[in-house]
N, C-alpha and C positions, 0 to 999 in steps of 0.2 A: 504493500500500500504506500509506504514512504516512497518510493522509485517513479511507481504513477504519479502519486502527488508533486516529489521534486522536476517530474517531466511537463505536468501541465502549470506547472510557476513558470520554469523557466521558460517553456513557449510562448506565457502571452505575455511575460516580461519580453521576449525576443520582439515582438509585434511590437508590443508601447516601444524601444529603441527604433525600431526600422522607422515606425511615422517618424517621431521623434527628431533621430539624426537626419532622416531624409528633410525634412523639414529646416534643417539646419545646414546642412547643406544647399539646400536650396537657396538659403538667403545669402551664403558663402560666395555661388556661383552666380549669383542673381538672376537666378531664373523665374520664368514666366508666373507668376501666382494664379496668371486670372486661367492658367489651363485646366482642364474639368481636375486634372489630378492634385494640379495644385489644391485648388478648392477644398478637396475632398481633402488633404494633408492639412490645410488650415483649419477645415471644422471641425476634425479628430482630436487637434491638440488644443487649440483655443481654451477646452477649459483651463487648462494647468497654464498657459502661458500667459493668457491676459492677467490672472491676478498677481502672477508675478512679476509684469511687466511696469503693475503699479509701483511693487517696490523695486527691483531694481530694471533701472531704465539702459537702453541701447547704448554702447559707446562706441559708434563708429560702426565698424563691419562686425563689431562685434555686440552678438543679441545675448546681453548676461540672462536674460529669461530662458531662451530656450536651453544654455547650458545649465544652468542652474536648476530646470526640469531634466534635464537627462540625470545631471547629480543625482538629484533625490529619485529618480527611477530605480539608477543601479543601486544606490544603498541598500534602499527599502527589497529589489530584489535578492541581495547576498545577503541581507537580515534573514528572511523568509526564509532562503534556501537552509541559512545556517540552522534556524528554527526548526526547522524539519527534520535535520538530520540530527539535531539533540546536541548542536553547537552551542557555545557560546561564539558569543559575539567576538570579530576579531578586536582585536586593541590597539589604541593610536595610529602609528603611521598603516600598519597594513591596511585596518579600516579604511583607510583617504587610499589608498593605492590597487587594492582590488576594484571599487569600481572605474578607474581611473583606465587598468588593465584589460577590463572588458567592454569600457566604453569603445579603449581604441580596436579593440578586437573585433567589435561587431559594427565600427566602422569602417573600418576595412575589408571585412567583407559585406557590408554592402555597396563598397565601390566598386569589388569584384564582381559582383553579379548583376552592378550598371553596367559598367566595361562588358563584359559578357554578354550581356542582351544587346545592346548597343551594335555589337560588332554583329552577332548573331542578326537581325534585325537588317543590318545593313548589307547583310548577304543575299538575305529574302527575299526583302521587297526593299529595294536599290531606288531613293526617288519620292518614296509617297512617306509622306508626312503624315502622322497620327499624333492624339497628343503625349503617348505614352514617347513615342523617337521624340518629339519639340523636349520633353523635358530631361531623358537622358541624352540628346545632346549639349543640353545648358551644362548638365552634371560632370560628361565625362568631355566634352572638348579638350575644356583647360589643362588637362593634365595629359591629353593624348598630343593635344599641341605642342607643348615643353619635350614630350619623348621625340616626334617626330622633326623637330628642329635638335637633337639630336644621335638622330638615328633617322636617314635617310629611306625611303621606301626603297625595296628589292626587286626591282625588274620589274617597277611599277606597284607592286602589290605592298600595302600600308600595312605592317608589323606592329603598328603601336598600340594595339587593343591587346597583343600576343607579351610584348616585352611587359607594359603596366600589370596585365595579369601574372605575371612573373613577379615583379618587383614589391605586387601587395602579398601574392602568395609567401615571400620572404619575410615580408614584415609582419604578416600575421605568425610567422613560425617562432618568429624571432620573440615577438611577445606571447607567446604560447610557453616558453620555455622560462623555467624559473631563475 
């Protein structure tokens, strides 16, 4: 019963992170809000972000609300998980640093599985615009751009969905490891 239990926390904590970061990436990349996805990412979170946006406010590119709900997402999930497994709670730094550990974990991969779709998508259907491609192109340009300015395309064909998928895959390993 604990394993089911710890399996259905952690997936719909995974869920509140995807809105969440994506959400926060979004405003990163400055991508489109008014696209239906956007939207739909804005009404999921709105409750937690507006009231926190009373207290603390925007500074520049940087939205203290919506990190400041990702914070209290992961806490409150390695509380719960700990809870269940007959933890106590961890202590000082490691507390600030597991979620910290898993924020970037699971945002990392979710730029892997933008980059992924993105590419995938642009093998498919070459040309037609949906708003699912308008908003992971806002997502993953910027970072396929920076790879492909350096790292040339291969007899034409654009490597840089392939190399980024490498480079997150690394970096998720990297913070995977203690």
């Amino acid at each position: 019963m604990q394993s089911i239990l710890s399996f259905l926390v952690s997936n719909l904590f995974s869920l509140l992170y995807f809105v969440f970061l994506l959400r926060l990436m979004m405003q990163w990349t400055r991508a489109d809000f008014r696209n239906p996805i956007g939207q739909s990412v804005l009404q999921m979170t709105n409750w937690l972000i507006q009231p926190l946006r009373r207290i603390l406010p925007s500074r520049g590119q940087l939205d203290n609300a919506s990190i400041a709900a990702l914070l209290a997402i992961a806490l409150l999930k390695i509380g719960i998980l700990h809870l269940i497994f007959g933890m106590s709670l961890p202590e000082g730094l490691h507390w600030l640093l597991l979620p910290v550990f898993d924020l970037l974990n699971s945002g990392l991969s979710l730029y892997f599985w933008a980059i992924f779709i993105y590419a995938l998508l642009s093998m498919i259907a070459p040309g037609i615009q949906s708003p699912l491609q308008s908003l992971l192109e806002s997502l993953c340009e910027p970072v396929l751009d920076r790879i492909r300015q350096a790292i040339p395309n291969l007899a034409g064909v654009d490597l840089s969905p392939l190399w980024a998928g490498l480079i997150l895959q690394v970096l998720i390993y990297l913070i995977k490891q203690p």
